[in-house]
N, C-alpha and C positions, 0 to 999 in steps of 0.2 A: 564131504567127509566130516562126519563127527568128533567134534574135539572135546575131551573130557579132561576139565581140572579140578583137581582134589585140591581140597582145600588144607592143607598139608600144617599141622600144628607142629610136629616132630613127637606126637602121642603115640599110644598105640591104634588108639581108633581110627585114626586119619590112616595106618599105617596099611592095616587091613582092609578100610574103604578101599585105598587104592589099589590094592592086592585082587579084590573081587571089581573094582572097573577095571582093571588089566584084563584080564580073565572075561569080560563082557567085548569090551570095545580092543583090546588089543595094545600094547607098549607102546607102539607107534604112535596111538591116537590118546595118550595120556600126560598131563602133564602134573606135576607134584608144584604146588606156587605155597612157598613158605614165606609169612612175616615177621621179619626177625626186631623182639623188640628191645633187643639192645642196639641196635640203630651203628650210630658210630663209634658208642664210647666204647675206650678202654678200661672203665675202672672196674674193680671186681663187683661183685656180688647187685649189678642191678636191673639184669636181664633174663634168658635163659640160663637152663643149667648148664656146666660147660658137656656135660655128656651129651647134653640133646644132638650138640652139632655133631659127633663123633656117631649117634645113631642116623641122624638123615643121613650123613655120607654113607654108613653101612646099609640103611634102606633103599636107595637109591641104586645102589647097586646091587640090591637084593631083586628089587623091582625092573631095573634095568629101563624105566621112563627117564622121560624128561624134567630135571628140575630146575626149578627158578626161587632165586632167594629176591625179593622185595624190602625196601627197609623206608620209614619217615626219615632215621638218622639221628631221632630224636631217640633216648630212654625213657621208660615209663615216668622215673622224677622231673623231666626235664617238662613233660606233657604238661604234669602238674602244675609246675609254677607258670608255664608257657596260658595254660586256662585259668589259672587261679583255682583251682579244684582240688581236691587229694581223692582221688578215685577209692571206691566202696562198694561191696555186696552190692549196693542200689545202683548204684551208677558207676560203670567203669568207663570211663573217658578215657582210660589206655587201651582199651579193646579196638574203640571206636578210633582215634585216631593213628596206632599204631599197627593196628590189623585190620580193621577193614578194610580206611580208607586206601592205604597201599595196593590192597589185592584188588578193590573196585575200579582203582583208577590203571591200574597191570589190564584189568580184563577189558575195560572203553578202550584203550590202546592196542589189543592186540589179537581182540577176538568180535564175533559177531554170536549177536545172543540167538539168530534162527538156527547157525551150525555148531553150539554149546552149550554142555551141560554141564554145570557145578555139582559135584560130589562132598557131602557131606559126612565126618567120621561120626556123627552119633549111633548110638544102637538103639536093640528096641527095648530097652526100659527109655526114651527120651521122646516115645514118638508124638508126645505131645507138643513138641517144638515143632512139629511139621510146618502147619500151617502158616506161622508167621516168618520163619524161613524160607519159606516159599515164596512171599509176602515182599518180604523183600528186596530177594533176589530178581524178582520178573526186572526186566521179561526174559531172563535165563532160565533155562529149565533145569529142575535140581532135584538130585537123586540121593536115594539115603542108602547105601547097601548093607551097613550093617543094624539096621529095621527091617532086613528079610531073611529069611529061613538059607541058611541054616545059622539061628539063633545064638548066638555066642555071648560069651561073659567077656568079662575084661581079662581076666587069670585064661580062658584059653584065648580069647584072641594073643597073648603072652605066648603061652604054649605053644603056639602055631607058627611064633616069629621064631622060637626056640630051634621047633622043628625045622626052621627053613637056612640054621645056621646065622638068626641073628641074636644078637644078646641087646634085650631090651633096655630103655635109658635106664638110669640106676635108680632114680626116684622110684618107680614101684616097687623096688626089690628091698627099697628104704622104709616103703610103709604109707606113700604119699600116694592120695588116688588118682592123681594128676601128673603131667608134666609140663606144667605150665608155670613160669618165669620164678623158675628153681625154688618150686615150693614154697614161693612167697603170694601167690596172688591175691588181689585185693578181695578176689570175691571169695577167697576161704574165709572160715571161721575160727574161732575160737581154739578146736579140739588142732586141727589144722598147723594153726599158729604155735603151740603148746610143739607140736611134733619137729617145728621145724627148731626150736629152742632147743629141745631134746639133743635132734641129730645132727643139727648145723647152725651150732650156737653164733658162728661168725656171722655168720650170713644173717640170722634172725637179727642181730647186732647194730648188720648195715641198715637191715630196714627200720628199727627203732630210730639212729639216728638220722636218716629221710625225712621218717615219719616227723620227725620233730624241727626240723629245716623247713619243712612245710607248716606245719603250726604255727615256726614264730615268723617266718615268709608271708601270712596272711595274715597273721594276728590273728587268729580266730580257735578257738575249742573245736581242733576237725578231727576225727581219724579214721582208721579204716574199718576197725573194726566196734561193733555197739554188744552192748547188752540190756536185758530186760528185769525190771526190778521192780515188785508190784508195779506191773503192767504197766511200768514207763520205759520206755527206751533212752537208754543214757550212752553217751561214747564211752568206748575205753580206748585207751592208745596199749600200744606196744609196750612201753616202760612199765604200767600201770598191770599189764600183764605178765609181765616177768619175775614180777614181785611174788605173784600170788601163788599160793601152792594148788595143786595139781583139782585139791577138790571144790577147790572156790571156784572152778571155771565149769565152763559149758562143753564138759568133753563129747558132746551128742552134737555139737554145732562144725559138723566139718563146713559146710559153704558149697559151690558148685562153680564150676569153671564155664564160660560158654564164647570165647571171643568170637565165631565162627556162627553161633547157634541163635545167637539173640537178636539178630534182623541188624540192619543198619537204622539205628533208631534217632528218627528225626526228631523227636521233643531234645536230646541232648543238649544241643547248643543251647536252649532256653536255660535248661535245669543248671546248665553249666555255675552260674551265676549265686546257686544256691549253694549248700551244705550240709544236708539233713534236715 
């Protein structure tokens, strides 16, 4: 029997993957495997959004599979200083060891890669990720369903959870094109970062002062975010951001989210060691 797990973010695209593997392979043969990267902490503001958890339970039950929540135990700040690294647009060392390696080491423990197939939420504006997700992932075989007809945006994949009696996480109805580690992730940008100041100044708050816990933590001029200034790339930190008014930034620089989509990438451990 074929076992299909969705690689379950608490998005909307993971949400509808699994909606269409239900629908292929059947509830019984589906499992929802979430990595949760607020791990064990209880402090606020350094993980998920808190809706996200409020939606997998409502999706779960909308879906009626099998879910599995997964955790390091570790927070994304905690990665950081644990590598010496402050994750970036270029490298997210919280991806890689807060989501992947959880769900790789879930799936050596509990599945066989000739009877499973890994379900991935991208769509098909992303289909160039194929390849090295696939890449990967071997020797699992892995399916993309919302890279097939019938073709959907993010606003009806929305629309369609609408329809089904679910009220989607709040981040997109806030303006964020993600729901990924409550609107802060590393690999946003600039315009991004600006939004989350705007609507969740506490929160954007907490990450300035991480941000900078890790700066004097390494001693080093690190941050998450850069910019380009005759055609030099220079850091900006969080602070140096908050300062600035609306038109001195890069509101075209949202960034991209991929924890699930960017292979399990073996140079990291090397790159670790660096910082831009």
């Amino acid at each position: 029997m074929t076992k299909c797990i969705v690689m379950f973010s608490g998005g909307i695209g993971s949400w509808a993957a699994a909606k269409r593997a239900i629908e292929k392979y059947g509830k019984e043969n589906v499992i929802c495997l979430f990595s949760d990267v607020k791990g064990n902490s209880t402090e606020a503001h350094v993980g998920e959004d808190e809706d996200t958890y409020r939606f997998i339970d409502d999706a779960i039950k909308n879906l009626k599979c099998k879910y599995v929540r997964v955790a390091d135990g570790r927070n994304i700040w905690e990665v950081f200083k644990d590598k010496k690294y402050l994750g970036n647009s270029r490298l997210a060392n919280c991806s890689h060891e807060l989501k992947q390696k959880p769900a790789r080491e879930w799936l050596k423990e509990n599945t066989e890669p000739e009877n499973t197939i890994i379900v991935i939420g991208i769509d098909w504006t992303e289909t160039h990720r194929i390849p090295s997700v696939k890449e990967a992932y071997k020797p699992y075989k892995v399916e993309f369903p919302m890279t097939e007809k019938p073709y959907l945006s993010k606003e009806e994949m929305i629309a369609e959870a609408e329809k089904d009696g679910l009220k989607p996480p709040r981040l997109y109805s806030l303006g964020f094109s993600h729901n990924n580690c409550g609107g802060g992730c590393v690999r946003a940008g600039q315009a991004q970062f600006r939004k989350l100041l705007q609507i969740m100044p506490d929160r954007y708050d907490k990450w300035m002062e991480k941000e900078n816990e890790i700066r004097e933590y390494l001693g080093k001029d690190v941050s998450i975010l850069t910019e380009q200034k005759n055609n030099i790339k220079k850091k900006l930190t969080l602070e140096e951001l908050k300062t600035r008014e609306t038109k001195d930034c890069d509101m075209l620089d949202i960034g991209g989210c991929g924890c699930f989509v960017d292979g399990f990438d073996m140079k990291l451990e090397k790159e670790e060691t660096e910082n831009g």
